[in-house]
LOMAR-753227 format. One line per field, with one value per residue: residue in three letters; z negated, x negated, y of N, C-alpha, C in turn. Coordinates in steps of 0.05 Angstrom, whole numbers, plus 32768, in hexadecimal, padded with zeros to 4 digits. Example, Ala and Ser with C-alpha at 12.3 -4.5 7.8 and 13.67 -1.06 7.14 Angstrom:
<rs>
residu <- (ALA / SER)
n.z <- (7F64 / 7F72)
n.x <- (7EF8 / 7EFF)
n.y <- (7F8E / 7FD3)
ca.z <- (7F64 / 7F71)
ca.x <- (7F0A / 7EEF)
ca.y <- (7FA6 / 7FEB)
c.z <- (7F64 / 7F63)
c.x <- (7EF8 / 7EFE)
c.y <- (7FBE / 8001)
</rs>
This chain:
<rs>
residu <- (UNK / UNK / UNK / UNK / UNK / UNK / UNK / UNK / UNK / UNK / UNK / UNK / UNK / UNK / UNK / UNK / UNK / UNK / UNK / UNK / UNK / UNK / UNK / UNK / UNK / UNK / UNK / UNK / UNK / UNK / UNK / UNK / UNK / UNK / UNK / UNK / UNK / UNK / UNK / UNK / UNK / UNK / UNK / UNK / UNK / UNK / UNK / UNK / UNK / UNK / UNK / UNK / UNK / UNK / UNK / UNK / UNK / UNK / UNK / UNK / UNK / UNK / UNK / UNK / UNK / UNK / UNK / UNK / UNK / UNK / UNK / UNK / UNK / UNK / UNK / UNK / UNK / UNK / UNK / UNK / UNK / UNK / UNK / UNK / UNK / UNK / UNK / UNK / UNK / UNK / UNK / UNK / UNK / UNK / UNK / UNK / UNK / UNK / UNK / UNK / UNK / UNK / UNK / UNK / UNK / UNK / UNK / UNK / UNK / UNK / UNK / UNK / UNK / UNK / UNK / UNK / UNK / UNK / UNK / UNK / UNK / UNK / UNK / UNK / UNK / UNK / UNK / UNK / UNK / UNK / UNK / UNK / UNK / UNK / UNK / UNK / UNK / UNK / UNK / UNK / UNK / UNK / UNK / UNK / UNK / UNK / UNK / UNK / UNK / UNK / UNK / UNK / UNK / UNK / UNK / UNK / UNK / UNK / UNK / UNK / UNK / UNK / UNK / UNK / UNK / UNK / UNK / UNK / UNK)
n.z <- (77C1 / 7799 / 77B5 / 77B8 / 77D2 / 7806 / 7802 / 7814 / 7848 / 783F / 7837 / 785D / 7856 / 787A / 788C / 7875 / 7880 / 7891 / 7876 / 7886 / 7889 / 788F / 7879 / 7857 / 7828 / 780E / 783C / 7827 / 77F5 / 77FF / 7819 / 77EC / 77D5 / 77EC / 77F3 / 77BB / 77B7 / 77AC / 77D9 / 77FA / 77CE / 77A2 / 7780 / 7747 / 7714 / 76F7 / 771E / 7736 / 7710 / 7708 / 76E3 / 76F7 / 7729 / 772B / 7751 / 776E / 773E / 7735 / 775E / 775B / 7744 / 7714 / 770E / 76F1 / 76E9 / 76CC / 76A5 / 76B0 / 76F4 / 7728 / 770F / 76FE / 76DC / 76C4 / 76BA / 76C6 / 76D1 / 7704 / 7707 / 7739 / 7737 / 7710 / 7714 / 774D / 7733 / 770E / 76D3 / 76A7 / 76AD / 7692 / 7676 / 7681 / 769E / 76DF / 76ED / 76D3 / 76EB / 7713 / 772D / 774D / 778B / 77AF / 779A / 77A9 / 77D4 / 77B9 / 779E / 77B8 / 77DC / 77B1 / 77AF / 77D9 / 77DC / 77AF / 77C3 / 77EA / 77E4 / 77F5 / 7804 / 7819 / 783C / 7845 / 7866 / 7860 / 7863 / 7832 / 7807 / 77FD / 77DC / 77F0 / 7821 / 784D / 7846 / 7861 / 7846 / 7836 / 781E / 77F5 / 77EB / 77B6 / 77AB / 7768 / 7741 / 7709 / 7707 / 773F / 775C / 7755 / 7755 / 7721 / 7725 / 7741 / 7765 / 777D / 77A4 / 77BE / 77F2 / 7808 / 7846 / 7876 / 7882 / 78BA / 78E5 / 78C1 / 78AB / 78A3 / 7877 / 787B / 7885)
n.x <- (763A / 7629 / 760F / 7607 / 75CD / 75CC / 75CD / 7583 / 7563 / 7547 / 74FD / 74CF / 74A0 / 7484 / 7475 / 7448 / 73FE / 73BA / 738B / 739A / 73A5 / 73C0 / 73BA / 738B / 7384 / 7383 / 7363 / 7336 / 733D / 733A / 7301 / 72E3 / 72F4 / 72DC / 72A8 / 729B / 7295 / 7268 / 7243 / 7270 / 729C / 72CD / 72D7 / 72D7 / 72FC / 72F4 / 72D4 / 72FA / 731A / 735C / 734B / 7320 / 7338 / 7355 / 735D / 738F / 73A1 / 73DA / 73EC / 73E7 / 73EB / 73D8 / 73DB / 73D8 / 73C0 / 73F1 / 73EB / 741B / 7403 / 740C / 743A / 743A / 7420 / 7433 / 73F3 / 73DF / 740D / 7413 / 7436 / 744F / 7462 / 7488 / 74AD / 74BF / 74D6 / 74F8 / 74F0 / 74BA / 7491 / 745E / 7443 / 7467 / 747C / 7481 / 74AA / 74DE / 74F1 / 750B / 753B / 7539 / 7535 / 750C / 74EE / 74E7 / 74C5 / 749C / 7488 / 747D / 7455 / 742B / 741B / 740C / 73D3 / 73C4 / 73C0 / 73A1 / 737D / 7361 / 736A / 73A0 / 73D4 / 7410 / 744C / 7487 / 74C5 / 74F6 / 751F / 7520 / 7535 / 7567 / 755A / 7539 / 74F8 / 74B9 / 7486 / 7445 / 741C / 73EB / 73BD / 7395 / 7370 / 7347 / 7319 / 72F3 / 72D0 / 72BC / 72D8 / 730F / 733E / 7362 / 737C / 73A4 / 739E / 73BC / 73D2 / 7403 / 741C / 743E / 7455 / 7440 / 746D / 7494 / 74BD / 74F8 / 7527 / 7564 / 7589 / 75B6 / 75FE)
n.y <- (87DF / 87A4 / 8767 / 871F / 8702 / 86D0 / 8691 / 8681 / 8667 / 8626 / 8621 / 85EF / 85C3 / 85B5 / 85F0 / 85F3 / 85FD / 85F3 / 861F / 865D / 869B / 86E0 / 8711 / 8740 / 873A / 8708 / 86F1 / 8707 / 86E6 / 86B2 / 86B2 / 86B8 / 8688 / 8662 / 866B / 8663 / 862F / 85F7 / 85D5 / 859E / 85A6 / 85AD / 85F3 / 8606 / 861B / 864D / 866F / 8685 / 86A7 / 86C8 / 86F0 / 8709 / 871A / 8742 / 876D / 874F / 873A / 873C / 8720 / 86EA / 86A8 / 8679 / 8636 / 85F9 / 85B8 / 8584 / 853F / 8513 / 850C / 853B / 8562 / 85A2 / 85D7 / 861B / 8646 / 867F / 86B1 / 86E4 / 8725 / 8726 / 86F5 / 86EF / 8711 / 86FE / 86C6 / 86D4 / 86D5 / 86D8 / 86A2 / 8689 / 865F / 8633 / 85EE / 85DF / 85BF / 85D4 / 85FA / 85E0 / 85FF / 8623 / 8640 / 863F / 860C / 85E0 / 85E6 / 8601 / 85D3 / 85B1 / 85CC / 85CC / 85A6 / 8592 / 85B4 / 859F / 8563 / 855B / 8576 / 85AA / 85EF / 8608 / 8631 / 8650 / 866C / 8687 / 86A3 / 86CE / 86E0 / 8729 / 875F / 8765 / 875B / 872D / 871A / 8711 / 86EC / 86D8 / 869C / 8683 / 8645 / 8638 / 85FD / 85EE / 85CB / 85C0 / 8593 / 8597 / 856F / 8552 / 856E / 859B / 85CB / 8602 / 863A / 866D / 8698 / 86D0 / 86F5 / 8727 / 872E / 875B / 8798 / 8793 / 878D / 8791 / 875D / 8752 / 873B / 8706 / 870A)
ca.z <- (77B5 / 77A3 / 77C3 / 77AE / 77E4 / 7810 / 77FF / 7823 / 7858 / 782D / 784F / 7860 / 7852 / 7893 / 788E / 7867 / 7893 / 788C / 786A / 789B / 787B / 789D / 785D / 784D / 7808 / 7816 / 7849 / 7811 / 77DC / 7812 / 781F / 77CE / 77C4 / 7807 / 77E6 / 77A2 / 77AD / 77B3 / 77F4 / 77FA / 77B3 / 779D / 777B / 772A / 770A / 76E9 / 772D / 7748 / 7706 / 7706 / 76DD / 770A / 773D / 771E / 7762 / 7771 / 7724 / 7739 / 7774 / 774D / 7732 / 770A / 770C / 76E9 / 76EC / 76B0 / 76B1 / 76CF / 7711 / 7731 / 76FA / 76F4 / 76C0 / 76D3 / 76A8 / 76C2 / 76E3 / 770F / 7709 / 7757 / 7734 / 76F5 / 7723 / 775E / 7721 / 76F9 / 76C4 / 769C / 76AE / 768A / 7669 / 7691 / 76B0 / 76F8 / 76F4 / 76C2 / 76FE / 7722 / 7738 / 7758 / 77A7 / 77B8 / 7785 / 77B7 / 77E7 / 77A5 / 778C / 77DB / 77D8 / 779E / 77AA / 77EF / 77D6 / 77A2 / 77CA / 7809 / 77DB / 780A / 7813 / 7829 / 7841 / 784E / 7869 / 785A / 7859 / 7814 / 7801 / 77EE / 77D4 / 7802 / 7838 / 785C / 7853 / 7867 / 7836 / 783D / 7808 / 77FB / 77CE / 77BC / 7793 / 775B / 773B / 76F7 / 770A / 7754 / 776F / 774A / 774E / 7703 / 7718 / 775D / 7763 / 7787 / 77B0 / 77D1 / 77F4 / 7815 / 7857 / 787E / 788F / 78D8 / 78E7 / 78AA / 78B2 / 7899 / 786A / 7892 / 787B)
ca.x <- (7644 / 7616 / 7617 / 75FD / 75BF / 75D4 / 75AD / 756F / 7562 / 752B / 74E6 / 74C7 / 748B / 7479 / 746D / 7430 / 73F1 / 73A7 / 7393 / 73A3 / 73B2 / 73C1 / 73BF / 7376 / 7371 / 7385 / 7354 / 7319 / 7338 / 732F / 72EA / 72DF / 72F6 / 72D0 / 7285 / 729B / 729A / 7254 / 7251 / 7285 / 729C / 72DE / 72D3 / 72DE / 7310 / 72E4 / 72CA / 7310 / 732A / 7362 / 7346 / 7315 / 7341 / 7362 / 736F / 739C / 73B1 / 7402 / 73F9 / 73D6 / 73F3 / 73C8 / 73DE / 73CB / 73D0 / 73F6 / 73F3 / 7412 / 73F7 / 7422 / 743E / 7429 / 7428 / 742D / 73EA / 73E5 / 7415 / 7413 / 7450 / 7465 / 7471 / 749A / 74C9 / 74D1 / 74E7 / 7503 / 74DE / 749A / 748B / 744F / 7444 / 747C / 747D / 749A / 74C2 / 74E6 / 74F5 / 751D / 7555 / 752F / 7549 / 74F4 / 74D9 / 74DC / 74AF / 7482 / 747C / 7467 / 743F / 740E / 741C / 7402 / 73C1 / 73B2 / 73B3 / 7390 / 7362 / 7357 / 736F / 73BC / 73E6 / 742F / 745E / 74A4 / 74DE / 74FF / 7536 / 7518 / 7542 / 7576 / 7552 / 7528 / 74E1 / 74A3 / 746D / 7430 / 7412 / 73C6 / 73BF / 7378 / 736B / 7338 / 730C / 72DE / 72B6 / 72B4 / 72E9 / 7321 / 7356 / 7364 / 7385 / 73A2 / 739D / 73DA / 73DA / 741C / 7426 / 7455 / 7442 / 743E / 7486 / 7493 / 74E2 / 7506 / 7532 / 7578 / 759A / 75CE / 761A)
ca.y <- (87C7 / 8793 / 874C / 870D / 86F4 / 86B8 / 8674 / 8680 / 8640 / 861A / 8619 / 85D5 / 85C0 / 85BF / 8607 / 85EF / 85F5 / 85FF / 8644 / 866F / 86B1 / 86F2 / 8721 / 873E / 873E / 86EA / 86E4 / 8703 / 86D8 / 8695 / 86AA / 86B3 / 8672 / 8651 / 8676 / 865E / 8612 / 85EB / 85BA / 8594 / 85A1 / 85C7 / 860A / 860D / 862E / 8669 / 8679 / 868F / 86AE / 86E2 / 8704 / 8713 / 8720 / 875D / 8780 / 8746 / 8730 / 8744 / 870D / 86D4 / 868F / 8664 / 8623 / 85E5 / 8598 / 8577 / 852B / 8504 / 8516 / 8545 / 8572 / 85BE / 85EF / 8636 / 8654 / 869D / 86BE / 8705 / 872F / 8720 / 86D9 / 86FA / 871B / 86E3 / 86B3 / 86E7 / 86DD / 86C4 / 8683 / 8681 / 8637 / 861E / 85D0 / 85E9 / 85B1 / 85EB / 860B / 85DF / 8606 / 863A / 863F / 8634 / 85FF / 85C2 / 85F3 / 860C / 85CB / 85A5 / 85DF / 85CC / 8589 / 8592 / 85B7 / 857F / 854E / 8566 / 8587 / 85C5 / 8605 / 860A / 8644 / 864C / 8681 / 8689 / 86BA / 86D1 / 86FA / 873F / 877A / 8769 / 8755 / 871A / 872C / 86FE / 86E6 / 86B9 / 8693 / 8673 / 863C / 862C / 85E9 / 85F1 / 85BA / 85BE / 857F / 8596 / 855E / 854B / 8589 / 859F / 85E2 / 8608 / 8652 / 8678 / 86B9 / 86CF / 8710 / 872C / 873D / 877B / 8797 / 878E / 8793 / 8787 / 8742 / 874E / 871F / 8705 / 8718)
c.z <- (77B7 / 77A1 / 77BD / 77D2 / 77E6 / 780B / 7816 / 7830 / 7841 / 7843 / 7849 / 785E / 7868 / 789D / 7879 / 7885 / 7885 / 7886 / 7885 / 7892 / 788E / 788D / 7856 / 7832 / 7800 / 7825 / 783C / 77FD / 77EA / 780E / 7806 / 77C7 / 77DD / 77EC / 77CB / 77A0 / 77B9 / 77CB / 77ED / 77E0 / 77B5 / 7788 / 7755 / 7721 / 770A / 7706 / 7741 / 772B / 7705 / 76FF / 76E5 / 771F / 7739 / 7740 / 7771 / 775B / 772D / 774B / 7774 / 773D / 772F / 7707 / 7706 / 76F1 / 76D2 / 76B9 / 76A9 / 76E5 / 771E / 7722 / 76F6 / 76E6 / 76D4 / 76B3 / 76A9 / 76DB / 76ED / 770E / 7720 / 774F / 7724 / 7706 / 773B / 7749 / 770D / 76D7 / 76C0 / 76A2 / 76A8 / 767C / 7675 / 76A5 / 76CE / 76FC / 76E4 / 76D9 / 771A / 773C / 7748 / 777C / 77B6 / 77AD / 7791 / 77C8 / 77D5 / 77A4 / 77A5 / 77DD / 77CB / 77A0 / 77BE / 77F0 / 77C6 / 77A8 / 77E2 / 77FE / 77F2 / 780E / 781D / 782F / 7853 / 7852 / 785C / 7853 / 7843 / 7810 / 77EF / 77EB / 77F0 / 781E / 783D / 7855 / 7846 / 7851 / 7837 / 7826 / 780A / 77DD / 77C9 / 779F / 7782 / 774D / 7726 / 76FA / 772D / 776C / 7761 / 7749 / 7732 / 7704 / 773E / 7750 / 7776 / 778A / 77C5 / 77D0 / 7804 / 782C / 7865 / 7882 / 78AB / 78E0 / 78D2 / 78B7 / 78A3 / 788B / 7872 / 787D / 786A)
c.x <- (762F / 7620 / 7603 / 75EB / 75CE / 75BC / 759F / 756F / 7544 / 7516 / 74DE / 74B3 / 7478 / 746E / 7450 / 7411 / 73CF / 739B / 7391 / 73B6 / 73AD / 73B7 / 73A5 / 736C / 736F / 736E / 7338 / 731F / 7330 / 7316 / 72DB / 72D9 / 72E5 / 72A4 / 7288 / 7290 / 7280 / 725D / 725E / 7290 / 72B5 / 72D1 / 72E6 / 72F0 / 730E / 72D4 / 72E6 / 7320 / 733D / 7363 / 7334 / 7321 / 7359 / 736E / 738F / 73AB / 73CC / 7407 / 73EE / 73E9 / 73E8 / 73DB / 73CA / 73D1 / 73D1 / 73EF / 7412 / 7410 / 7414 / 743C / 7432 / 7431 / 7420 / 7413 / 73E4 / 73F6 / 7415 / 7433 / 7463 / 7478 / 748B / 74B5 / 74D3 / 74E3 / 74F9 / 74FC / 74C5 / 749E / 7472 / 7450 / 7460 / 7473 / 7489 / 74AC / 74E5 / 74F4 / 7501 / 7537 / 7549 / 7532 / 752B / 74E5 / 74DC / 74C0 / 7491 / 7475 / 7467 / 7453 / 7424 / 740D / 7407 / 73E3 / 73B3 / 73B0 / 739F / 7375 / 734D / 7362 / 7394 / 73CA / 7400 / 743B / 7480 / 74B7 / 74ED / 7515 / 7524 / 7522 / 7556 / 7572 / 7543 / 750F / 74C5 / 748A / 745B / 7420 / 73F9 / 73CD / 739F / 737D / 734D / 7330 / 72F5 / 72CA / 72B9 / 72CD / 72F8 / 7335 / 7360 / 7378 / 7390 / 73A2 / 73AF / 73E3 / 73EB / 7417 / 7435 / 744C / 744F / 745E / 7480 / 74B5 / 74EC / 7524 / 754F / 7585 / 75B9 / 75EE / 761E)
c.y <- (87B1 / 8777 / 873B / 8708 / 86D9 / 86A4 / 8678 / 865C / 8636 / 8617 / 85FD / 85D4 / 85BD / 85D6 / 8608 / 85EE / 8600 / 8621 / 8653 / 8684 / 86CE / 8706 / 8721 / 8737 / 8719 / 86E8 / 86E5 / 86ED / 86BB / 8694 / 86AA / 8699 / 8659 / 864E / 8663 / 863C / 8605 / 85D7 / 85A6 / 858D / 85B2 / 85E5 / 860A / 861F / 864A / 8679 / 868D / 8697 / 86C0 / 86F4 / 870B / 871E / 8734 / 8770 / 8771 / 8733 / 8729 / 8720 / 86F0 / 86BE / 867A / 8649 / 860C / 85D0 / 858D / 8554 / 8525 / 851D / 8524 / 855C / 858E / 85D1 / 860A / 8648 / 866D / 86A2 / 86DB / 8710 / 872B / 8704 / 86DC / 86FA / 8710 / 86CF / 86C4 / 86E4 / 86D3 / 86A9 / 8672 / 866E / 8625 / 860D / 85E0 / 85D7 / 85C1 / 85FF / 8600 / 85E7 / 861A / 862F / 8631 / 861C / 85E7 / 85D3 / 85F5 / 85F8 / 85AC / 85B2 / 85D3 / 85B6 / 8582 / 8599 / 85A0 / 856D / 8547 / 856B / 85A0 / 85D5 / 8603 / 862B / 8641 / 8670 / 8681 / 86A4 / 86B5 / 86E9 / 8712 / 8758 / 877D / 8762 / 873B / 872C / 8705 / 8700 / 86CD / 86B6 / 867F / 8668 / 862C / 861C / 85F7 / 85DA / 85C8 / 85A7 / 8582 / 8579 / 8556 / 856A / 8587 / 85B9 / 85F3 / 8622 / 8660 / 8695 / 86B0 / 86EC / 871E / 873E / 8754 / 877C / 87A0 / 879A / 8785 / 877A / 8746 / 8740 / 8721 / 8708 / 86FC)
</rs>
């Protein structure tokens, strides 16, 4: 018999902290995007593209900045994004995405990278096929003139299983 998931507790943004990623193929894309960026400069778009990043395409979300400040378009998405939102959300405002149980977390998230201008990572538990299961997310700002954020870049992956977390009755 299948059963509707219980509203997940919303994570806080407090679960926002310096990159600090557990997840290898995260900790090469960090040091990608560390090499990529001239002294004390952000790192260009075209230097962190996903289509370069084909072994992690699925776990990739391009994000843009619309004006006004604070507004983002979703410009590529990886399939992990397809099927968390349930569907394409390519050229979508995320404000389009309101209702979604995470989109205060997503949108502290990029908010949090653009204005810090550095590197963020977050954890959080998610309803997955019935279950609780833990995923950590890297959000690297991007810059075409080197300091102004124009664009964030957005790996999530779902980390190792450990004891699978029950979703409570």
């Amino acid at each position: 018999m299948d059963r509707a998931l219980p509203e997940a507790p919303e994570p806080r943004a407090a679960s926002l902290r310096r990159a600090e990623v557990a997840d290898p193929r995260l900790q090469a894309l960090l040091a990608r995007w560390r090499a990529a960026g001239a002294a004390g400069r952000l790192p260009p778009r075209a230097a962190l593209d996903p289509v370069d990043l084909a072994d992690m395409a699925g776990d990739l979300l391009l994000v843009e900045l619309e004006p006004p400040l604070g507004r983002f378009r979703a410009a590529r998405v990886g399939t992990s994004y397809v099927l968390w939102f349930r569907r394409d959300i390519t050229g979508c405002l995320l404000d389009e995405l309101s209702g979604h149980p995470y989109f205060r977390l997503f949108v502290e998230a990029l908010t949090g990278a653009l204005l810090e201008e550095r590197p963020l990572s977050l954890a959080a538990a998610v309803p997955d096929g019935g279950r609780m299961a833990a995923y950590e997310a890297l959000l690297l700002p991007l810059a075409d003139d080197g300091r102004r954020v124009d664009a964030i870049l957005v790996a999530c992956r779902r980390a190792p299983a450990r004891t699978p977390m029950p979703v409570p009755a």
